[in-house]
C-alpha positions as CSV (number, residue, x, y, z in Angstrom):
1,X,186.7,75.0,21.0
2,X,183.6,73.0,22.0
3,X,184.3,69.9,23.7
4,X,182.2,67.3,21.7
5,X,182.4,67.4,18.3
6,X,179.7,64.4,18.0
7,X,176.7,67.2,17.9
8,X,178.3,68.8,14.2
9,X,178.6,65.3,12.5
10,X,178.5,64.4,9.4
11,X,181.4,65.9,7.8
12,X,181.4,67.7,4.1
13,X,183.6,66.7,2.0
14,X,184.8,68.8,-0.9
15,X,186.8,68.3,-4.2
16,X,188.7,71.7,-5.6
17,X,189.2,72.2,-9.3
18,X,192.3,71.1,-9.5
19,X,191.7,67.7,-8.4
20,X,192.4,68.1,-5.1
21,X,190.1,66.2,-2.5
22,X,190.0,67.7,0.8
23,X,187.3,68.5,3.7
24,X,184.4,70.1,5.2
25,X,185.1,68.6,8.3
26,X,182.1,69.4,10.7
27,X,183.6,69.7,14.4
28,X,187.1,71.3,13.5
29,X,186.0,75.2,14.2
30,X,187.9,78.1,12.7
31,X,190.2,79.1,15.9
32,X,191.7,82.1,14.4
33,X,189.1,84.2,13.4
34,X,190.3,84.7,10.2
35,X,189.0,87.9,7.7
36,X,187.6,90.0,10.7
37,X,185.3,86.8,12.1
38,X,186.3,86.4,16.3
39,X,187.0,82.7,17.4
40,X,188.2,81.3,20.6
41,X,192.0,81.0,21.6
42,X,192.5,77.7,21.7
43,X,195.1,75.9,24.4
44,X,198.4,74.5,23.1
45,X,197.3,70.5,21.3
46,X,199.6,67.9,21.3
47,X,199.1,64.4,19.8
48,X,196.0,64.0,17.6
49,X,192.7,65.1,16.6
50,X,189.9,65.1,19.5
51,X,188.3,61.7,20.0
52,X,184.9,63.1,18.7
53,X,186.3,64.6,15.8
54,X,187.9,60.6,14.8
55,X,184.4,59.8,13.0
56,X,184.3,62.7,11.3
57,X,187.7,62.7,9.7
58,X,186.7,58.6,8.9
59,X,183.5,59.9,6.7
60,X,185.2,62.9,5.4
61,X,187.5,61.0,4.0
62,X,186.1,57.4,3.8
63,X,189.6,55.8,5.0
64,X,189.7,53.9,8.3
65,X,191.8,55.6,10.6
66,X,194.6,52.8,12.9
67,X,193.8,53.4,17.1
68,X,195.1,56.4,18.5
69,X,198.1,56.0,20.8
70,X,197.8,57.0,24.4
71,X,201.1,57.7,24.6
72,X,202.4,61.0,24.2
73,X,203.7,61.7,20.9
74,X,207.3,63.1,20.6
75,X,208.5,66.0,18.1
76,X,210.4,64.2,16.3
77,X,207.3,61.3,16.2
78,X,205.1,64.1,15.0
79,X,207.9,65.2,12.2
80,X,208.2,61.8,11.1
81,X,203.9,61.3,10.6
82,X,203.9,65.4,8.8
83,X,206.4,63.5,6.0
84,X,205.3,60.1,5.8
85,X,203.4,60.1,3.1
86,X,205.3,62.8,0.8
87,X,206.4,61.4,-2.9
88,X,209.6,61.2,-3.0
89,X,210.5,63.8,-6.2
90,X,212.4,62.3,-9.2
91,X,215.1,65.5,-8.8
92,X,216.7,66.5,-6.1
93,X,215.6,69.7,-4.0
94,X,217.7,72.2,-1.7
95,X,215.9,72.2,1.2
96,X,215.5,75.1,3.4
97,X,217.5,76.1,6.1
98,X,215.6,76.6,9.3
99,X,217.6,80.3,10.3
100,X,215.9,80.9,7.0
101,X,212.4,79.3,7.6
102,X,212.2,81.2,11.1
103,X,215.1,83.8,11.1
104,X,213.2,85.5,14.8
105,X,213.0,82.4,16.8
106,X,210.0,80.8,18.1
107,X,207.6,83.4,19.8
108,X,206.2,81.6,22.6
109,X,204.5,78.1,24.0
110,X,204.5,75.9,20.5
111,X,201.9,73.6,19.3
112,X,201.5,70.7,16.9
113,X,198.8,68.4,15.6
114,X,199.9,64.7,13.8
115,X,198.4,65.4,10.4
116,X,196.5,63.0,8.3
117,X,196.7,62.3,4.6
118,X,194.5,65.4,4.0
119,X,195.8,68.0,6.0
120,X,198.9,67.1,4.4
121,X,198.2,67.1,1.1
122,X,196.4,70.7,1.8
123,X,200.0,71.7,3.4
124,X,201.7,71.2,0.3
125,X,199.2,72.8,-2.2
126,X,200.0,76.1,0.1
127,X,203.6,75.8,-0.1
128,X,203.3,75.3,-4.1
129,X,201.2,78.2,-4.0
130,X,204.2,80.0,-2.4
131,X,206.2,79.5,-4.6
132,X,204.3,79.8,-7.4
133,X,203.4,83.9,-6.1
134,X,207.4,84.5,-5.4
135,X,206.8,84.5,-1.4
136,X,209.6,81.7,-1.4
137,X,210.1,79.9,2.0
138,X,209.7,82.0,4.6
139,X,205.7,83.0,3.1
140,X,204.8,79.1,3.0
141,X,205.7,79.0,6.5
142,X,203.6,81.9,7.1
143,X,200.7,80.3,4.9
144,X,201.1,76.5,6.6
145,X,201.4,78.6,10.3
146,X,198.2,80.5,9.7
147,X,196.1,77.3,7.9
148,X,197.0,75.5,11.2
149,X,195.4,77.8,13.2
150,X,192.5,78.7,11.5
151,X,191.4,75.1,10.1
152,X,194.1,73.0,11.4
153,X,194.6,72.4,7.4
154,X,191.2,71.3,6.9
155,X,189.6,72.6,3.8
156,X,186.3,73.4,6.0
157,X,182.9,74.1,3.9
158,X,179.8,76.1,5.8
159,X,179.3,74.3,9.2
160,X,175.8,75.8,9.4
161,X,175.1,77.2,12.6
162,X,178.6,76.4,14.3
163,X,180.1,78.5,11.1
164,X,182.4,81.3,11.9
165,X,180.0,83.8,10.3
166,X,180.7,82.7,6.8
167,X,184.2,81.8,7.0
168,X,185.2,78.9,5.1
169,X,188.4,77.1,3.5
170,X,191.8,76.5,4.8
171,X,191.9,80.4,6.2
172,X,188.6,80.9,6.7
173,X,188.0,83.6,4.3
174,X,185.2,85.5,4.3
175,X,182.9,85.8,0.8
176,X,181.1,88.6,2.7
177,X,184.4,90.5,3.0
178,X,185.5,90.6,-0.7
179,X,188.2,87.4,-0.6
180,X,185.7,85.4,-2.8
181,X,183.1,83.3,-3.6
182,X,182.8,80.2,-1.1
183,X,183.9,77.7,-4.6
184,X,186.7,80.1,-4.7
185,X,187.8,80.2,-0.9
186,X,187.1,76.5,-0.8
187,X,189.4,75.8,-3.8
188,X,193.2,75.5,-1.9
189,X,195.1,77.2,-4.7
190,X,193.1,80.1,-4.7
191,X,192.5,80.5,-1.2
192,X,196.3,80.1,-1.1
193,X,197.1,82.8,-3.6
194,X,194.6,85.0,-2.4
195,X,196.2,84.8,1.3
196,X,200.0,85.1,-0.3
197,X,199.0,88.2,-2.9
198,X,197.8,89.9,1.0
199,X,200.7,89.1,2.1
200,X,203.1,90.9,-0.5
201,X,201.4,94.2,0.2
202,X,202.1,93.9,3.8
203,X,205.2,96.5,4.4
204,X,208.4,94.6,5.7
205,X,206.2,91.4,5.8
206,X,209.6,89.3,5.5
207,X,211.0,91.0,8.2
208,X,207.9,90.9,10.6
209,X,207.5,88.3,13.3
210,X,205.0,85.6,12.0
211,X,202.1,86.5,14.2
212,X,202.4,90.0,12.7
213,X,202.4,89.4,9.2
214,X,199.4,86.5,9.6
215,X,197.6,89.2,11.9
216,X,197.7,91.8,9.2
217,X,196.8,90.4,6.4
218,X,193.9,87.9,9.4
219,X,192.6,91.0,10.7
220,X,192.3,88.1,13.7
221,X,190.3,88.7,17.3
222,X,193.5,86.5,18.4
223,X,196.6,87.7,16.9
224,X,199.1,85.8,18.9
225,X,197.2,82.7,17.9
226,X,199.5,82.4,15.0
227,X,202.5,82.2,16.7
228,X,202.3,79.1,18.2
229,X,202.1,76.8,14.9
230,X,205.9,78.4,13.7
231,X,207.7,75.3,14.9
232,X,205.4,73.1,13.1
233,X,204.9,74.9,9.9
234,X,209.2,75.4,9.8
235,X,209.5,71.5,9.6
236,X,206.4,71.0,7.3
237,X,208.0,73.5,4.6
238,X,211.4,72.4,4.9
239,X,210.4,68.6,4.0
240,X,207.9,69.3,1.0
241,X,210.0,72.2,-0.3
């Protein structure tokens, strides 16, 4: 990842068809290479987004944004900013049980990233999408897992000449690769279904480690990139379930 994201301001911002508003965030780079585009492996994160990228998310979304801490920021502080903002549902839900959620363990150094209103509400559109296309719990953690690396769950428009090729969307999918036309990829629910219908025809995908069954259906220049957002994902799905 580039070091100052001040040179790819202004960010895009984008609204899908169903409703959803979400970003082009200029300055948060596809890391994952997603649908046969290389990227860089990116070190472990911890805490927020990069200074430079602060203005960014502020225009994307038109919200001011409270001071960063300088403090390092816990697990269980990070947990407690994924779910802050979740609606509390009228009926009660079973949650998932984390053997289920990541029945393999951990593979791995983990990483996290405190998510904002967007990258939250993104989160949760993919774990609908799960279950709406029967890959239950242990495909949203996939999904969430593999949106965190590629677009740290940033719907991301064309970021001109910083683009991954043409990758776009929350898994940088490519239109020039047959996922779909850059409304399509940008539009959460169907990148999300598109990802998830991969998925299904991926043998013994609910068996495989994570980084395998992302990597397949990726077709990543990094596949142990995926690995390292299992922790993160796990507690995202398991509180928006």
């Amino acid at each position: 990842m580039k070091s100052h994201f001040t040179r790819w301001l202004p960010a895009i911002a984008k609204t899908s068809t169903n409703r959803r508003t979400v970003l082009a965030l200029a300055g948060v780079v596809a890391l994952g290479g997603l649908a046969l585009a290389p990227a860089a492996y990116p070190g472990p994160l911890t805490g927020g987004p990069h200074p430079d990228a602060v203005a960014a998310i502020d225009l994307a979304t038109g919200k001011n944004r409270a001071p960063e801490s300088t403090g390092a920021v816990t697990a269980t502080e990070t947990a407690q900013a994924d779910v802050a903002d979740v609606a509390e549902s009228d009926e009660p839900s079973e949650k998932p049980d984390v053997d289920r959620l990541v029945p393999h363990g951990v593979q791995g150094a983990q990483s996290r990233v405190v998510l904002d209103d967007a990258q939250l509400a993104n989160a949760t559109a993919i774990v609908e999408t799960a279950k709406e296309t029967g890959v239950g719990e242990r495909g949203a953690v996939i999904g969430v897992a593999t949106a965190l690396q590629e677009s740290k769950l940033y719907n991301l428009g064309h970021l001109g000449a910083v683009n991954d090729h043409d990758s776009q969307g929350l898994f940088q999918q490519r239109p020039s690769t047959g996922w779909g036309s850059p409304e399509q990829i940008t539009d959460p629910e169907y990148a999300s279904t598109a990802f998830f219908e991969a998925l299904k025809d991926v043998r013994g995908w609910q068996e495989a480690p994570l980084t395998v069954a992302a990597q397949t259906v990726q077709v990543s220049a990094y596949p142990f990139a995926y690995a390292q957002w299992e922790e993160q994902a796990a507690e995202i799905v398991q509180r928006v379930w």
